[in-house]
C-alpha positions as CSV (number, residue, x, y, z in Angstrom):
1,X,-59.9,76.4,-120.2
2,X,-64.0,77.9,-120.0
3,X,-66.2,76.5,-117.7
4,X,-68.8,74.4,-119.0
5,X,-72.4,75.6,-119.0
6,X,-73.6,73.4,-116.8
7,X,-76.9,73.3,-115.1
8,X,-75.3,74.3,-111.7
9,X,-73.7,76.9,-113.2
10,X,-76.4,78.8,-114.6
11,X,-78.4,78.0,-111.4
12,X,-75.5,79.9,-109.5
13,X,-75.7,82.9,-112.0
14,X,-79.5,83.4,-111.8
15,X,-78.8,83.3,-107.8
16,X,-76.2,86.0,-108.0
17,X,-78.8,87.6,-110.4
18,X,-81.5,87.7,-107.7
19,X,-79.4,89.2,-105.1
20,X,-77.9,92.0,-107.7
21,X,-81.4,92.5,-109.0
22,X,-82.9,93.0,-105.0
23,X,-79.7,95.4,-104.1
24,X,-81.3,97.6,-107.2
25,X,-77.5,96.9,-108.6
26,X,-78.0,97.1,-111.9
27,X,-74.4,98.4,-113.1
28,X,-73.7,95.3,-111.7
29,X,-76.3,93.4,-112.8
30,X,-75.0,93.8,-116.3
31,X,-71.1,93.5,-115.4
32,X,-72.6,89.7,-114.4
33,X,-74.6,88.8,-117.7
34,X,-73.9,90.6,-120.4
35,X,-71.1,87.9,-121.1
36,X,-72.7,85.4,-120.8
37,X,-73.9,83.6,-124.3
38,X,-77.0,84.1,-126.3
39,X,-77.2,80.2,-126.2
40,X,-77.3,80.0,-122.3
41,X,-79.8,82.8,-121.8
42,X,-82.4,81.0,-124.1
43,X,-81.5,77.7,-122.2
44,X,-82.1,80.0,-118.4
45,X,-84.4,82.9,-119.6
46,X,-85.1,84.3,-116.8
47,X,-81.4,85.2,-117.1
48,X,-82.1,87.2,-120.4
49,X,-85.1,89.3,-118.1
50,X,-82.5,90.5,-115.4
51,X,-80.4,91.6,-118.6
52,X,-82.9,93.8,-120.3
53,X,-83.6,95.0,-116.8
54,X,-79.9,96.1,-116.6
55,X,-79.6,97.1,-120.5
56,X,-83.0,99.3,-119.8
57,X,-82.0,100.8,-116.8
58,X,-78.2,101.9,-118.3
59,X,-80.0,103.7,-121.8
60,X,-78.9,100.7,-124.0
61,X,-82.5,100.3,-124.6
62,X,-82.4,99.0,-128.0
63,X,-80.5,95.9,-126.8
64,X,-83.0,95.5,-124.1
65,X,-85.9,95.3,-126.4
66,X,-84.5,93.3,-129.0
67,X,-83.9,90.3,-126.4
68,X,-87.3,90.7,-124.7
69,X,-89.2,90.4,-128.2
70,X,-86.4,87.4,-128.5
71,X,-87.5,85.6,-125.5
72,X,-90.9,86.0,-125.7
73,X,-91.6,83.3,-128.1
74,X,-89.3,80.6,-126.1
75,X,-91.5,82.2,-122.8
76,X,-94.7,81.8,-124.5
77,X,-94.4,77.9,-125.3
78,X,-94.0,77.2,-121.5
79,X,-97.7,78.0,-121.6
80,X,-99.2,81.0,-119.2
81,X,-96.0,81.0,-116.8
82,X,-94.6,83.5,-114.3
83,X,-91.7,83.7,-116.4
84,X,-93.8,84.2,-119.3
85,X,-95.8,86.9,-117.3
86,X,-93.0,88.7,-116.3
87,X,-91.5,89.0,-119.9
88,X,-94.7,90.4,-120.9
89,X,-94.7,92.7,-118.1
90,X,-91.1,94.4,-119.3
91,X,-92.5,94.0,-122.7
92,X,-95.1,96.2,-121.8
93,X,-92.9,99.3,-120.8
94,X,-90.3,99.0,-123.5
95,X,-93.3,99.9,-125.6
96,X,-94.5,102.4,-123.9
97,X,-90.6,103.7,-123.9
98,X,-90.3,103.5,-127.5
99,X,-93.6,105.3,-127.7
100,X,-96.0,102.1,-129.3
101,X,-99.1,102.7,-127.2
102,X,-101.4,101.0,-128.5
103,X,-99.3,98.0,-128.5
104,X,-98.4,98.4,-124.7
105,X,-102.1,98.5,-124.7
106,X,-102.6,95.6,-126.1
107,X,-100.0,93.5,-124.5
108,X,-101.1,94.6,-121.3
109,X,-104.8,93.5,-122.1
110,X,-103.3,90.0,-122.6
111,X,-100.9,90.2,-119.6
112,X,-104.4,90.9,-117.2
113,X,-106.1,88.1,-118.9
114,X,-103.3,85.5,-118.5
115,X,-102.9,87.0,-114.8
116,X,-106.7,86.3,-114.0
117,X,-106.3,83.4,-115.3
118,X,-103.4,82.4,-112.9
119,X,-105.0,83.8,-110.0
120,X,-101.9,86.2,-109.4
121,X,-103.2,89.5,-108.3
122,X,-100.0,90.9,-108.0
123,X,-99.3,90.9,-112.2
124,X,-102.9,91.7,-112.6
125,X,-101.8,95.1,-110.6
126,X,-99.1,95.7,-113.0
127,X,-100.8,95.6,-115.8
128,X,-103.2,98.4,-114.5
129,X,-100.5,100.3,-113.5
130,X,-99.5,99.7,-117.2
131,X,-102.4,100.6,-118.6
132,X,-102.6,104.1,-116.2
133,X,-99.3,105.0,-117.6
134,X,-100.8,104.8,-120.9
135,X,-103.7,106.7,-120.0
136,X,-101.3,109.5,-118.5
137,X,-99.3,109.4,-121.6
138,X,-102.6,110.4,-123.2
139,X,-103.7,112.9,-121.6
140,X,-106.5,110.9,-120.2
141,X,-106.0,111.7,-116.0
142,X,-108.9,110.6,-114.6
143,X,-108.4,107.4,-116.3
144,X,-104.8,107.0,-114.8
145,X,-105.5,107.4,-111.5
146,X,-108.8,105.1,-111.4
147,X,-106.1,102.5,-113.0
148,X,-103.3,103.6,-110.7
149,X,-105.7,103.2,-107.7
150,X,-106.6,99.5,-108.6
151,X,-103.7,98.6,-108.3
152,X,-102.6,100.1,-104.6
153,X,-104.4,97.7,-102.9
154,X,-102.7,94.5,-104.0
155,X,-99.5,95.9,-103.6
156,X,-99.9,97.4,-100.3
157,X,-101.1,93.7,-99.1
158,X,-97.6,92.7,-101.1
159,X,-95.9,94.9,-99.0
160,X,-93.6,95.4,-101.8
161,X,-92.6,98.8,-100.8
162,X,-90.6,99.6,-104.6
163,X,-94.0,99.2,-106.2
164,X,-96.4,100.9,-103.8
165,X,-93.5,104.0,-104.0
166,X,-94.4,103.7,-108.2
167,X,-97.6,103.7,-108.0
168,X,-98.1,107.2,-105.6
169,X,-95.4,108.3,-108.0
170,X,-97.5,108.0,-110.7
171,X,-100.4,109.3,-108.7
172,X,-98.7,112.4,-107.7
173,X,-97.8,113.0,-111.9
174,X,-101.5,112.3,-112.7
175,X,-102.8,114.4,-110.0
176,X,-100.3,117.5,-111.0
177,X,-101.4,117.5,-114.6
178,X,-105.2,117.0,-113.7
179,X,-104.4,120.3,-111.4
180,X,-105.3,118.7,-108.2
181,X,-101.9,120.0,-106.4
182,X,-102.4,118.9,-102.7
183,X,-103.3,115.3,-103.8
184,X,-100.1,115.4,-106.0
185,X,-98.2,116.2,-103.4
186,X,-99.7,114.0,-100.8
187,X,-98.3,110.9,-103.4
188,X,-95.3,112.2,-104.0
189,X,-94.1,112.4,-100.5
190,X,-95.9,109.1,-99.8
191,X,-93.6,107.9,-103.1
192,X,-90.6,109.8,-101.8
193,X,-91.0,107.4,-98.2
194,X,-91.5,104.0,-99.4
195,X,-88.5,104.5,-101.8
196,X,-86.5,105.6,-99.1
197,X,-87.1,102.3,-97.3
198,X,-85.5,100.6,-100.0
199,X,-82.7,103.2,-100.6
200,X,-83.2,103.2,-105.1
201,X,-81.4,106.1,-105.7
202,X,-83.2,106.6,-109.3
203,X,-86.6,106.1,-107.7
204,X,-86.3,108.7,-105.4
205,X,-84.2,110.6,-108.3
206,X,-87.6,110.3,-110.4
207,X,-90.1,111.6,-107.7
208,X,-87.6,114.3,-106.3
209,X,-87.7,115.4,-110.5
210,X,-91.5,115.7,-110.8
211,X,-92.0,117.2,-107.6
212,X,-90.2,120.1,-108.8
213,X,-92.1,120.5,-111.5
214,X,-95.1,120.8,-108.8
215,X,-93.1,123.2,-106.5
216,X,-91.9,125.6,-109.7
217,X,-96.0,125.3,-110.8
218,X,-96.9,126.2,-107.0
219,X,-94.2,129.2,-107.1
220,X,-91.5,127.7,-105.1
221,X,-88.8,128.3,-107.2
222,X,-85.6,127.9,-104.6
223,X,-87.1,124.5,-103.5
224,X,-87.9,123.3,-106.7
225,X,-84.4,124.0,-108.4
226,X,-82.4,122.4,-105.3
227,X,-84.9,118.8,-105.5
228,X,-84.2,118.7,-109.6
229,X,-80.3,119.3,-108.8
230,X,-80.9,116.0,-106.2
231,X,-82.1,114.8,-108.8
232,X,-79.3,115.2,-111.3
233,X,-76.6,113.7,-108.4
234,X,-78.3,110.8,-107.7
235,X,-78.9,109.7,-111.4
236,X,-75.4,110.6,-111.5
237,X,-74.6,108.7,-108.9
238,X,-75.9,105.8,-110.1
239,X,-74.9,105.8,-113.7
240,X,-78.3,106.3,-114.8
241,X,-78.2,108.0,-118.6
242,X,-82.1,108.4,-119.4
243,X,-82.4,109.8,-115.8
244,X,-79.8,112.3,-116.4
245,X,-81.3,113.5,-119.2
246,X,-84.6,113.9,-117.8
247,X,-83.3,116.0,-115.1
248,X,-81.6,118.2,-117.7
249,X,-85.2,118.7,-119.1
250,X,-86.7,119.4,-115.9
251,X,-83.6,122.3,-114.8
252,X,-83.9,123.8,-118.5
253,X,-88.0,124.3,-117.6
254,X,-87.0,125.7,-114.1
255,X,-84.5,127.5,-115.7
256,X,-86.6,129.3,-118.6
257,X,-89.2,130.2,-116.0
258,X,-86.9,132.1,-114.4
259,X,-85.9,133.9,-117.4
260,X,-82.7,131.9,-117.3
261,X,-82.8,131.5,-121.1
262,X,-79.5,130.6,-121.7
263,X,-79.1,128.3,-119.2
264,X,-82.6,126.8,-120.1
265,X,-81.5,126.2,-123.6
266,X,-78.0,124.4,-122.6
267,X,-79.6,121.9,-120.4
268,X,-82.5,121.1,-122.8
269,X,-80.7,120.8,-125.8
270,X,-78.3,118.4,-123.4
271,X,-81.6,116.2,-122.3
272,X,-82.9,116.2,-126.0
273,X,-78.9,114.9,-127.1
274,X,-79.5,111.5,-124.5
275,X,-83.4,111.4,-125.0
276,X,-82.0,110.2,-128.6
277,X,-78.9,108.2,-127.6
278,X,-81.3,106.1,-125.2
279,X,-84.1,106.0,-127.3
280,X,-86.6,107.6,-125.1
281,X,-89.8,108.7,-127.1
282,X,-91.9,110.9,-124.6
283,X,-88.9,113.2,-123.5
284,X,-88.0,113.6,-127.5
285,X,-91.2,115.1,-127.9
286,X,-91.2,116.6,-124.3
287,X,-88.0,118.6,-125.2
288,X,-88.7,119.8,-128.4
289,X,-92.1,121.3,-126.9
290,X,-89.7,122.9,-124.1
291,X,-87.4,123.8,-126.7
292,X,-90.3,125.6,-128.6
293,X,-91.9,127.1,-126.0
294,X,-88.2,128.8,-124.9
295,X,-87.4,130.1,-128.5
296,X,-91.2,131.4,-128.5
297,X,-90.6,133.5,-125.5
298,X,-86.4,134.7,-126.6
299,X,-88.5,135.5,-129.7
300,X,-86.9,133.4,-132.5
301,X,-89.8,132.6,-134.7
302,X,-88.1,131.0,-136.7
303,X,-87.2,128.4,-135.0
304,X,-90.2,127.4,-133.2
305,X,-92.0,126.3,-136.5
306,X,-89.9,123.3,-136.9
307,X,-89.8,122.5,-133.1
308,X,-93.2,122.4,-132.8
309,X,-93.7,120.5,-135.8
310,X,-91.1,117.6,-134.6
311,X,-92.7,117.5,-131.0
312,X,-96.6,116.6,-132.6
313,X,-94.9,114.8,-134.9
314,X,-93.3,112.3,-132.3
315,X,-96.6,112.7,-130.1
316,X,-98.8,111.9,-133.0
317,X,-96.4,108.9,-133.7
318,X,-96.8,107.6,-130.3
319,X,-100.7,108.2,-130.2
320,X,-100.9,110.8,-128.1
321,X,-102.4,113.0,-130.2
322,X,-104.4,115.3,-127.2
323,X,-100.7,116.2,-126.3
324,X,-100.1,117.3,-129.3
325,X,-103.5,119.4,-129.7
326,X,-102.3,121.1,-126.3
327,X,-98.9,121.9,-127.6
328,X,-100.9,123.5,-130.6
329,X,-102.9,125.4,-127.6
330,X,-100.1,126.7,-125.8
331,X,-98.2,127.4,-128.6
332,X,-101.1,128.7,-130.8
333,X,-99.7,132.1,-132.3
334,X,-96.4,131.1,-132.9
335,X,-97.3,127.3,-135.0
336,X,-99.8,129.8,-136.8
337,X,-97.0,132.1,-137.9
């Protein structure tokens, strides 16, 4: 005979929740919920959140998204709510995942309204980190990092160390791209130690990734290549598909600027295989630009035409359209041809 659905029962699963959700155990996170019945989520939403965190962090990201945009409607009649808040917050970045911009945009807008309005700093410096992740995805640096920066401070006095390692995370991404290496650096290792205090493994996964991107740009090849194969072990580690195939991306770009073409090829034509089973947006486009750029270099012309053109295509899509001018740049003569 099931259990009924009592209120004590669902109380007991959202505390089981919390503590699965603080461990950063979010395999088991969704062993615990995804069971559980549409019916009782909508009655204990906050239940459905930890879910789409789980669904999210295991690549079933269409699942995830669907139920946020489900339970934002229940959220929004409780008035301007944490709850409600924090579904907005998620809503945010599964945008910005599935490549909507302007509609992260716009939901973060209204996420820093309704936090002023609430007096809670803390969401009002997630929605500028939103909004500098945006601004990255753009192209627009300098606008990242003022938005990135305004929200250090309220975090820091948080002393939530998961969010303060995000934030110089997405610093030290900002600061490479801009070309300002030491300061990338700097907030990468500062990233690297407060996500070592709280032992993520994909956190520190994500940094060690785009730090190698730094070290290859810097010339340290050896170092880069062993942080990006870190990398790949501890998404692997933790079951983590969209990491995976990230790091893929990242070794085929070691890998091709080492001549490694071969090589290069298998692991990018791996990352752009999971960059569509999970939905992923940015590393579509990402990995078709790597793609072209290899194939420009082996010298088969032929191919690079329609890489290129799927790559602007997706970064147009997403509004990103100065990404897609500087895949033009760097790939002048051969979209030309």
């Amino acid at each position: 005979m099931q259990m009924p659905w009592t209120v004590e029962r669902r109380n007991a699963l959202l505390e089981q929740a919390w503590v699965l959700f603080s461990k950063a155990d979010l395999t088991g996170l969704h062993d615990l919920l995804v069971s559980v019945p549409e019916e009782e989520i909508f009655r204990q939403p906050e239940l459905g959140l930890y879910l789409c965190d789980a669904w999210f962090y295991l690549g079933e990201r269409d699942q995830g998204r669907d139920l946020l945009l489900k339970l934002a409607e229940p959220l929004k009649r409780t008035g301007n709510s944490a709850l409600f808040r924090r579904q907005m917050n998620r809503e945010i970045h599964a945008r910005i995942y599935f490549g909507e911009l302007a509609e992260a945009e716009q939901v973060a807008e209204a996420l820093m309204q309704a936090a002023f309005d609430a007096d809670d700093e803390g969401t009002v410096a997630s929605a500028f980190v939103a909004l500098g992740v945006v601004a990255d995805i753009r192209c627009n640096w300098s606008l990242a990092i003022s938005s990135f920066l305004r929200a250090l401070t309220p975090f820091q006095r948080s002393g939530l160390r998961r969010g303060i390692g995000g934030i110089h995370h997405n610093l030290g991404m900002s600061y490479r791209q801009l070309g300002a290496y030491a300061e990338s650096e700097t907030h990468f290792d500062l990233a690297v130690q407060n996500y070592k205090a709280v032992g993520v493994e994909a956190d520190i996964a994500g940094t060690e990734m785009e730090r190698a991107l730094l070290l290859n740009t810097l010339g340290d090849h050896r170092l880069a290549e062993a942080l990006a194969r870190s990398a790949l072990r501890r998404y692997s580690s933790v079951q983590h598909r969209p990491g995976i195939g990230d790091a893929n991306r990242v070794l085929g770009i070691l890998a091709g600027s080492r001549g490694r073409f071969s090589e290069a090829r298998e692991h990018l034509q791996f990352s752009l295989q999971v960059a569509y089973e999970v939905g992923d947006r940015l590393v579509q486009a990402e990995t078709h630009e790597e793609l072209a750029y290899l194939e420009e270099r082996c010298g088969n012309a032929n191919l690079v035409s329609d890489l290129v053109h799927k790559a602007t295509a997706l970064y147009s899509a997403m509004g990103a359209e100065r990404r897609a001018e500087r895949l033009r740049e760097r790939l002048g003569v051969a979209v030309a041809g």
